[in-house]
C-alpha positions, 0 to 999 in steps of 0.5 A: 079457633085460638089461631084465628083470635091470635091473628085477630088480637095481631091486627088489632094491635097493628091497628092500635099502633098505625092510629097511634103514630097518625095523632102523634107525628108533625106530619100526619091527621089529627083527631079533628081532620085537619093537617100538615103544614103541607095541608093544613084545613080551615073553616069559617065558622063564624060564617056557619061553613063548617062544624065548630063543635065537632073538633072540640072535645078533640082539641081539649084533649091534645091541650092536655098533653101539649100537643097544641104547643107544636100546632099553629093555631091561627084564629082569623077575625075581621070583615071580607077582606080576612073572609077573602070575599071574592065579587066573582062567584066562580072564582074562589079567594084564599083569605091571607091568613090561611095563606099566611098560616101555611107559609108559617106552618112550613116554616116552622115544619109544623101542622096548623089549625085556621079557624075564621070568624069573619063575615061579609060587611062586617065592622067593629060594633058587630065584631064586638057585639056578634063574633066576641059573644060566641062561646066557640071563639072564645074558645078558640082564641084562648087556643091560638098561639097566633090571632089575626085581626082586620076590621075598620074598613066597613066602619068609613063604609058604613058612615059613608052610606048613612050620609048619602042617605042623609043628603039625598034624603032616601030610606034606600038601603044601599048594598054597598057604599059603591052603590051608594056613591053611583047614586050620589054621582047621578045626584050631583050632576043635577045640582053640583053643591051636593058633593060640599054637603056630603063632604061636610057630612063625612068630614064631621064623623066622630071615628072616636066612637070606632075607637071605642069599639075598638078598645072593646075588641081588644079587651075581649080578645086580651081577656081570653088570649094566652100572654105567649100569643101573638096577635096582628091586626092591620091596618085601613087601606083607602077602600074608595081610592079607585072609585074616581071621587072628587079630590077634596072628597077624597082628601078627606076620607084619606084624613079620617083613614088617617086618624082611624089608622092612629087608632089603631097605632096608638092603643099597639102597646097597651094591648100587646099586638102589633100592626102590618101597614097595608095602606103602605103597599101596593094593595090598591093596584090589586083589587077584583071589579068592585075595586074594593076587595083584594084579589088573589095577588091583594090577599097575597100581598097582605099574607106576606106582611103578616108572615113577615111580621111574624118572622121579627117577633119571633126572632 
């Protein structure tokens, strides 16, 4: 009996230590189930794809110790460009900043954590009002020691939506501002002087009230964040550029993308983030059909941007 327990007590302490070096090392599993800078895990638990509360009491703890110091720990926030929307339902889109996260992770030859908050249509009003009100983010960006930010482009969308409504005077709720212009183009072949109507209409938005918002977000985020934490948003690129519209049409969405984009720019300094100007790449050639989002190459290209931006901060 006493050679069975001596073998017994053997196992356990092999047991005991084999768990002990897993939670330890760089390379192995954390407590929580994600991984190494080889393969790392993320979920999007803004979106409600994965258990946010699981991971917690795990995380806590590693926070105790310092583990979470040698951890990227990356929180996405934005709309379905950093969602990595994909209008192909069989073809899945990785989001750039879990490609951007697992370049830096490698780099730096240590695991990583991505945890993503963004949601499909998103714009800056329910950033503020539905993602910086869950206890989960806040949580979580009090943790990360990276924070990527890309919201805008549904703001000029959203706008661009309520005028045509206006103009045509319909309560239809169109699904995107593609269906909405597809609706405008059949309008306008009937009577041309529509298009001056709906240029007028989105050349008088007061984007000031994006500005708002914005400053809003970036309290809340500053408010939570660790002052070692570095945090980079993006800017707007023009997500109606391939969708052949007049050119003084497009001229002045291009201007208010312009003054969305100084928004951004000028409040850089007072929040501590800096800026990766995607609407300076080549981002517009690489879209999926809807001509809209990035496709696997777009959302490269923006991962690439965000990882260099990161690798001249740290220097």
């Amino acid at each position: 009996m006493k050679r069975y327990l001596r073998a017994a007590a053997a196992l356990l302490f092999v047991f005991i230590i084999t768990v002990s070096a897993l939670l330890t090392t760089p390379y192995g599993l954390t407590g929580d189930g994600e991984g190494s800078a080889g393969a790392g895990t993320y979920g999007e638990n803004g979106a409600g794809t994965a258990d946010a509360s699981a991971p917690v009491r795990a995380e806590q703890e590693e926070t105790e110790d310092g583990f979470l110091d040698r951890r990227l720990y990356c929180t996405v926030l934005g709309d379905s460009i950093a969602k990595g929307y994909s209008d192909d339902k069989s073809v899945q889109i990785a989001c750039y900043g879990e490609l951007a996260a697992r370049e830096i992770a490698a780099e730096k030859q240590e695991p990583f954590t991505v945890r993503n908050y963004a949601r499909n249509g998103l714009a800056s009003k329910g950033m503020n009002e539905k993602i910086l009100t869950q206890r989960q983010v806040l949580m979580d960006l009090e943790k990360s020691n990276l924070i990527l930010i890309t919201i805008g482009s549904n703001d000029l969308l959203n706008e661009c939506k309520r005028a045509v409504q206006e103009i045509l005077k319909t309560d239809a709720k169109f699904r995107s501002a593609d269906e909405a212009l597809s609706v405008l183009e059949d309008a306008v072949k009937s009577n041309p002087l529509l298009i001056i109507r709906i240029i007028d209409a989105i050349s008088n938005w007061d984007y000031q009230s994006f500005e708002v918002q914005w400053m809003q977000m970036m309290e809340t985020v500053n408010s939570v964040r660790r002052d070692t934490t570095q945090v980079i948003v993006t800017d707007i690129y023009n997500p109606v550029v391939n969708m052949k519209l007049p050119s003084t049409m497009n001229q002045v969405v291009e201007d208010i993308i312009g003054n969305m984009n100084s928004v951004i720019e000028k409040h850089a300094g007072t929040y501590g983030y800096s800026v990766v100007r995607v609407s300076e790449s080549t981002i517009c050639a690489h879209v999926q059909s809807d001509g809209l989002h990035p496709d696997q190459m777009g959302q490269q290209i923006i991962a690439e941007l965000v990882t260099e931006q990161y690798r001249a901060e740290s220097e």
